[in-house]
N, C-alpha and C positions, 0 to 999 in steps of 0.2 A: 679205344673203340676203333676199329676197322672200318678205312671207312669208305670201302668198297659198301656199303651197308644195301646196294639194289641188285645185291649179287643172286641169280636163282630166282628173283621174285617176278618178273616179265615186265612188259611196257610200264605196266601202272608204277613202277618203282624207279624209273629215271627220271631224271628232272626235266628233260626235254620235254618230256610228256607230262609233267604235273599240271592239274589244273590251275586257271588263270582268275578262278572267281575268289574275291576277296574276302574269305569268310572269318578271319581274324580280330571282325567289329563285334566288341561287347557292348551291356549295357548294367550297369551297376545299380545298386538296391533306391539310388533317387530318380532312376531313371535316365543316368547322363549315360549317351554311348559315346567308345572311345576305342582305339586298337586296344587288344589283350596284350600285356608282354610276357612272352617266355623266357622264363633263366636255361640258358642251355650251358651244362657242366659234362665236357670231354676233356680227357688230355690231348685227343690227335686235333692235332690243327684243322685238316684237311676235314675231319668229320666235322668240329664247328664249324667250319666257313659251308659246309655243305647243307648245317642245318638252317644255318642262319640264312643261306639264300632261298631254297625251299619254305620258311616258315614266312621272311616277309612277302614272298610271290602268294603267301597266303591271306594276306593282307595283316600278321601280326609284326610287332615290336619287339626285338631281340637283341637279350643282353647276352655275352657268352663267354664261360670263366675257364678255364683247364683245370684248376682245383677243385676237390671239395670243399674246404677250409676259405675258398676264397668268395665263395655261393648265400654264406652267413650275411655276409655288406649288402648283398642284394635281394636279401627277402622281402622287406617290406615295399619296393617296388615292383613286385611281379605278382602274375595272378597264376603260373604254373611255372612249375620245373620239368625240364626235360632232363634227367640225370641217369650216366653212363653208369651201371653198373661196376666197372672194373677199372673202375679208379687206380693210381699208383698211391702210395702212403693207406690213407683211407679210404677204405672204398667207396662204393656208393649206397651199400644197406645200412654202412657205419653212420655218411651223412644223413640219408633220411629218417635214421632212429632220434636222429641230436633234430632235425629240421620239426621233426613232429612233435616230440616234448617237449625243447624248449625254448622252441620260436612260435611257430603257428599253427597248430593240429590238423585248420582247417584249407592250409593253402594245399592244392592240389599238386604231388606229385606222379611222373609217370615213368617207370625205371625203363630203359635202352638195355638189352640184355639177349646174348646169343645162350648164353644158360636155362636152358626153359624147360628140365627135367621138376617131376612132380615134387622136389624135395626143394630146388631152387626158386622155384613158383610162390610156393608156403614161403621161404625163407624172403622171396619179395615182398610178399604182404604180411607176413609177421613183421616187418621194419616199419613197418607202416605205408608203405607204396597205394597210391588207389590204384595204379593200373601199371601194364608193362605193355613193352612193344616187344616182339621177337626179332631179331636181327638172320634175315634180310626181311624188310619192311616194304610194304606196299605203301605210297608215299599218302593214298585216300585212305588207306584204314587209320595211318598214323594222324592224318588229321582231323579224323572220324573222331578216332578217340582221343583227341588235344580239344574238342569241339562239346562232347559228351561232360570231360571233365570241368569244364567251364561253366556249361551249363548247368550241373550240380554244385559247382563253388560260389555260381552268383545264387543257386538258391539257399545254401546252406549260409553264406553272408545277409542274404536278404533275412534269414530266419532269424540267426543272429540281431541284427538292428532291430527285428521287429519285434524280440525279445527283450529287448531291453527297451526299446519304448514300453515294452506293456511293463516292465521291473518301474520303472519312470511312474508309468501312470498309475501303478499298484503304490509307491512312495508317498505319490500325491494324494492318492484316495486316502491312504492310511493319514496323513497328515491331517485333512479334511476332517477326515472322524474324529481324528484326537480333538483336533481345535474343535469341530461340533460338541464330543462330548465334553471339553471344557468350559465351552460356551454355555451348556444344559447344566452342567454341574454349577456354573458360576450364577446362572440364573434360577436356580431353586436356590442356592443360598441367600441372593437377594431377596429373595420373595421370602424366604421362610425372616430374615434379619428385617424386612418391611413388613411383616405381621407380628415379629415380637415388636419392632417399635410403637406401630398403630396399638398395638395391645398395651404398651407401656403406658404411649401420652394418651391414649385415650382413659387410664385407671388415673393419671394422673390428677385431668381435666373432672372427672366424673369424682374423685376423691373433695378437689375444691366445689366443684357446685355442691356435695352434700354437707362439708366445711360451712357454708355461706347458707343452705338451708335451715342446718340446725343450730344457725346460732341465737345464743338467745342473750338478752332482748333479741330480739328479728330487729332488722333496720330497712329505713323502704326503699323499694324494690328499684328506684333510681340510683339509690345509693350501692346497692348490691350488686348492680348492673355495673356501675362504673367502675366498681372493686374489682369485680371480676374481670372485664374487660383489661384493665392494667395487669390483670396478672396472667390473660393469654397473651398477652403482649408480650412479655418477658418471654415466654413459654415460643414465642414465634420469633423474638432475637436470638437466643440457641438456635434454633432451627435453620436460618439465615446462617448464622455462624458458621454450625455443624456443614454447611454445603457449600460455603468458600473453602472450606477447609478438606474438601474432601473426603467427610464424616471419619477426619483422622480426629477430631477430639475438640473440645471446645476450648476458645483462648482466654480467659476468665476478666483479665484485666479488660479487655475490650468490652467485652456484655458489658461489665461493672461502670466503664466509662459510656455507653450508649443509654443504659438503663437510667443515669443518673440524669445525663440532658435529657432525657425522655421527660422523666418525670419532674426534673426543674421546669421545663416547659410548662407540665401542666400546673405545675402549685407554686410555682414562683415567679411569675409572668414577669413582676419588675425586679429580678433581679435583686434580692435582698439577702439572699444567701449566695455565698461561695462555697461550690463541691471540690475538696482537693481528694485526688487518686491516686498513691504511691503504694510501691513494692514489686512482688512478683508479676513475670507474666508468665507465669505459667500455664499449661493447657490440662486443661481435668479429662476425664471420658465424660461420655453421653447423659449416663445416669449424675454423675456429681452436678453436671453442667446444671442441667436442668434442675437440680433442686437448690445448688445452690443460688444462682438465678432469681428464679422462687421466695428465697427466703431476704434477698437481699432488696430484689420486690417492697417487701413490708416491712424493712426497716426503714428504707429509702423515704417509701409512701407514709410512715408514720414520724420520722424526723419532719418532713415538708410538713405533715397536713396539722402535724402537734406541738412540734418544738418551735415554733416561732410566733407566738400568737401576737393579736395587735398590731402589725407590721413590723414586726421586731426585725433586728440585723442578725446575720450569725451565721457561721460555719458548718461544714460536714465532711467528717475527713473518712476515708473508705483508705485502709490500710489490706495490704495480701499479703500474705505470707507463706512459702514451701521450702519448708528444710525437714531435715532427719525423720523423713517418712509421715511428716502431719500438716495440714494447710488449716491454716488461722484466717479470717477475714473476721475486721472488727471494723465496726462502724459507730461515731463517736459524735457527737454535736457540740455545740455552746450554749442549747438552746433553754426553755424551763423544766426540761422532764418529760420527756412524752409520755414516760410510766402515770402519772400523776396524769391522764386522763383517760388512761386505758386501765381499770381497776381490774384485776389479773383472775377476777371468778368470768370473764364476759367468755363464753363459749362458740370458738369459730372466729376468735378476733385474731388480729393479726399476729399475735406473740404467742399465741396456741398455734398458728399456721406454722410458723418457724422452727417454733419446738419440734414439731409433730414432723416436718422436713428433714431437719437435724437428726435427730435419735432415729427416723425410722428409714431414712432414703440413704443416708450419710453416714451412720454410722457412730454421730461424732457427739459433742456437747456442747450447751450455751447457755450462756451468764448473760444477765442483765442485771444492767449498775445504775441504780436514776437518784442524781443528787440533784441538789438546788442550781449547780452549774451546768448543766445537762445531762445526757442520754450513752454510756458506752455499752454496746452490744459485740461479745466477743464468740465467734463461733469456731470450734476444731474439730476436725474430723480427720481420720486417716487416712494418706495418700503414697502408700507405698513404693508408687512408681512415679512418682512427683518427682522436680527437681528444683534448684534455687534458682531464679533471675532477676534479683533487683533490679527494677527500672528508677 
């Protein structure tokens, strides 16, 4: 660059006379103002030190390279380049074709250039240049248009940020919606999984009151009260269960062990029987839970209220079992037979309840054994996704 560069252009173009007002304060997209800095790339010395003193009497910050190749190190500290056309090695349309691709698109350059025929012009801003200065330069147009260019790179950064906060807020939104429509999906499936249950225990509940209706003999209504009571009861230890558990399943050996002090409590007050509990602890689903529960209800209730009469002493041993896809629960006394007073036409009695649990909730089958030495009640049903854990 020649750097006579105020050669022909009149007063306005010496540096004696350049203006003294400090217009080289920016103010960036958060609103912090700050000097601008210029990259200024000449090989003549003389022409950098001429820009560099000019541009900070402008009130701007000035870095300044001789190369092109040397302009790369300092891009992302500038907010414009002031670049010589006619570079030695590379030129200056070579550097801002590489500055614009693949550095910064939007950093503002402005080409220095005594070339200013209509082919040359094109060939500026086809390299991507935003502006050029013709040499010799009037020192207020040149900083007219270092002043213009700013003012379009803080808004074109400003659009940028404010682009991408709304890319941000549009991430968010979309997230929002997902989680909403999760949240809506997750809550009709509850609602619909909270109307098949109510539908379930309520068929259940409504199956035993008609059970306890039509049995016959009928037994009185104190009696059938209590019956039943004991066996929402059970129906309400599942449910308990079911919601420590996180309605991941019910834990079988626990019910069995709860149900039993339940009902020791109420038929064995002084302790005259001993309830022993071994085997699996396995967890069933919902539906097993609750029937077999249920059926262990009325074995339970019919060992205490039948197998021990006269204050007799005596045993009850509640065995679980889960292997090779089938669960056994057998429950067994010492006591005289509970069969032997539950004669097996009585309709809605407890050994019809079980049956009727068994083959139609369970899937499964049940033997009753009543000798002279007590009561074995052994129940199996399928549990395919069962597993073994002796306790």
């Amino acid at each position: 660059m020649n750097p006579a560069l105020s050669r022909g252009a009149g007063p306005a173009a010496t540096l004696g006379t350049a203006p003294t007002r400090k217009s080289g304060v920016r103010e960036d997209a958060a609103g912090t103002t700050g000097a601008a800095t210029i990259l200024v790339v000449d090989d003549e010395p003389l022409a950098r030190q001429m820009f560099t003193d000019l541009l900070e009497a402008q009130g701007f910050r000035v870095i300044s390279v001789a190369r092109g190749e040397e302009a790369f190190s300092f891009l992302q500290e500038v907010d414009l380049v002031l670049l010589d056309a006619m570079l030695p090695g590379r030129d200056g349309w070579a550097i801002c074709r590489e500055i614009k691709e693949r550095h910064d698109p939007l950093l503002p350059i402005i080409m220095v250039t005594a070339r200013t025929s209509p082919d040359d012009v094109v060939r500026t801003f086809a390299a991507g240049a935003d502006d050029y200065v013709a040499k010799p330069f009037h020192v207020a147009e040149l900083t007219a248009r270092i002043e213009s260019r700013l003012r379009v790179h803080r808004a074109e950064v400003a659009i940028k940020r404010a682009n991408q906060k709304l890319r941000e807020l549009a991430d968010q939104n979309y997230q929002l919606y997902e989680q909403a429509r999760r949240d809506a999906e997750e809550r009709s499936l509850l609602l619909r999984e909270l109307d098949h249950r109510v539908r379930n225990n309520l068929s259940v509940i409504l199956g035993l009151l008609s059970m306890e209706r039509n049995r016959r003999p009928p037994r009185g209504s104190d009696e059938a009260l209590s019956s039943l009571e004991n066996r929402l009861r059970s129906f309400l230890l599942v449910h308990d269960a079911l919601r420590h558990q996180n309605y991941g399943g019910v834990p079988i050996r626990e019910i069995a062990e709860k149900l039993a002090q339940r009902l020791r409590n109420a038929w064995d007050l002084d302790r005259r029987i001993d309830v022993r509990i071994h085997g699996s602890d396995a967890t069933l689903d919902e539906r097993q839970g609750f029937a077999l529960a249920l059926a262990l209800n009325e074995l339970l209730t019919n060992a205490f209220r039948h197998g021990f009469p006269g204050g007799r002493h005596g045993q009850v041993d509640i065995s679980l079992a889960d292997r090779e896809g089938e669960f056994t629960l057998s429950v067994t006394d010492d006591g005289v037979g509970s069969g032997a007073a539950q004669p097996a036409g009585i309709v809605g009695s407890g050994r019809s309840i079980v049956q009727a649990l068994v083959h139609d909730e369970l899937g499964g089958s049940v033997e009753f054994a009543f000798t002279e030495n007590g009561t074995r009640v052994l129940l199996a049903f399928p549990n395919p996704h069962g597993h073994e854990a002796e306790g």
